[in-house]
N, C-alpha and C positions, 0 to 999 in steps of 0.2 A: 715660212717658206720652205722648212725643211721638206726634204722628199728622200727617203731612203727604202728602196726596193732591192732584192735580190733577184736576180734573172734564173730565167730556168731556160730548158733547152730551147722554149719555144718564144719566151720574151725576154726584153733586154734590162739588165739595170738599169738604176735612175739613182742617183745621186747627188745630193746639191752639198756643196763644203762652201758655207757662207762666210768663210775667212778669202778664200781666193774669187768669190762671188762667182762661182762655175757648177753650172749642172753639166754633167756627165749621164751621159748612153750610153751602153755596149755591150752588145752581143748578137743577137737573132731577133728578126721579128717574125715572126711565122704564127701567129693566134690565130687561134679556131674562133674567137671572139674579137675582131681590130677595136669595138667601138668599146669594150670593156680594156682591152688591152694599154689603151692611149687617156683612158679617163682619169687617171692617174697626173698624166701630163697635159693633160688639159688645165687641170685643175689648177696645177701651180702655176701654170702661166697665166690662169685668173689671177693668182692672187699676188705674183710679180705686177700684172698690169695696176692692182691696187695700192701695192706700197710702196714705203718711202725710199724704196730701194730702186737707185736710177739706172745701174748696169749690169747686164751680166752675159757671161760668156756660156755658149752652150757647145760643148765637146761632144760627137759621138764618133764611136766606131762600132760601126754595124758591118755584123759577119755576113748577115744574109738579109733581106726582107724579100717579102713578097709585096707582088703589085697594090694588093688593097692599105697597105703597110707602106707603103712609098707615096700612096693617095692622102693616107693621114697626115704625115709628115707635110707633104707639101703643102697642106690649111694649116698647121700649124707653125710651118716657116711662114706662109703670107701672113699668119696672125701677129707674130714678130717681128714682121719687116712694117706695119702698120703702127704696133710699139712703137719700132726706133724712128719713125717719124713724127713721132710726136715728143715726149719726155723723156723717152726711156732707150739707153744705148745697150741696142744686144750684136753681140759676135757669133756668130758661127764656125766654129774650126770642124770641119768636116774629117776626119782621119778615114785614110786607107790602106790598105793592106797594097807592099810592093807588090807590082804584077795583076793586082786587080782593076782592070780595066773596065769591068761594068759598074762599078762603086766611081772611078776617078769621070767616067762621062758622063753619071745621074750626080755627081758633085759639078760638075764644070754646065750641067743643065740647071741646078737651083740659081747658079753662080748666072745664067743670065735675068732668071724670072726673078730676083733679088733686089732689093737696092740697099739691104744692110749688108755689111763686111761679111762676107763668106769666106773664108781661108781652108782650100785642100790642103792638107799635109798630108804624106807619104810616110807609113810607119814600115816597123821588119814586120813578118809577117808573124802574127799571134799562134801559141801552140794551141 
């Protein structure tokens, strides 16, 4: 289940630290490629759906995405909220940057299409 990527200007890291059972987002989504860009994370969350591993927490903070990047996200949030109705308990902690109000109303818009735990938090703003 490991997933360890570095983010570059235009995609975000990915991170999974299987002691605290949390994959970690953060940065930009902006690919000139979304369906290469997210196949990464498609991927582990086939292989979370397959193993004996029953929860986990998925943190991002995202500085930017674009539309086709918030399209991805949102099949792969429904992909997760279909997990957590069956075996397997996932959380969402959503972070945002204080004073970013387009990030805190596309989090409070997953927060209705949802029925697993979404949690906004407000972070200080990143350099």
């Amino acid at each position: 289940m490991e997933i360890s990527i570095e983010g570059s200007f235009s995609t975000p890291s990915m991170n999974y630290n299987s002691s605290k059972k949390e994959l970690r987002i953060e940065g930009r989504i902006i690919p000139e490629d979304p369906d290469l860009c997210f196949k990464p994370l498609q991927n582990w969350v086939d292989v979370f759906e397959n193993s004996s591993q029953a929860e986990v927490v998925i943190t991002l903070l995202l500085f930017y995405y674009n539309t086709s990047s918030k399209k991805r996200l949102v099949e792969i949030f429904k992909r997760l909220d279909e997990l957590n109705s069956g075996s397997k308990s996932v959380t969402i902690n959503w972070e945002c940057e204080e004073d970013d109000e387009d990030c805190l109303d596309d989090g409070k818009d997953f927060q209705r299409i949802l029925d697993l735990p979404f949690n906004i938090i407000e972070v200080e703003e990143q350099d």
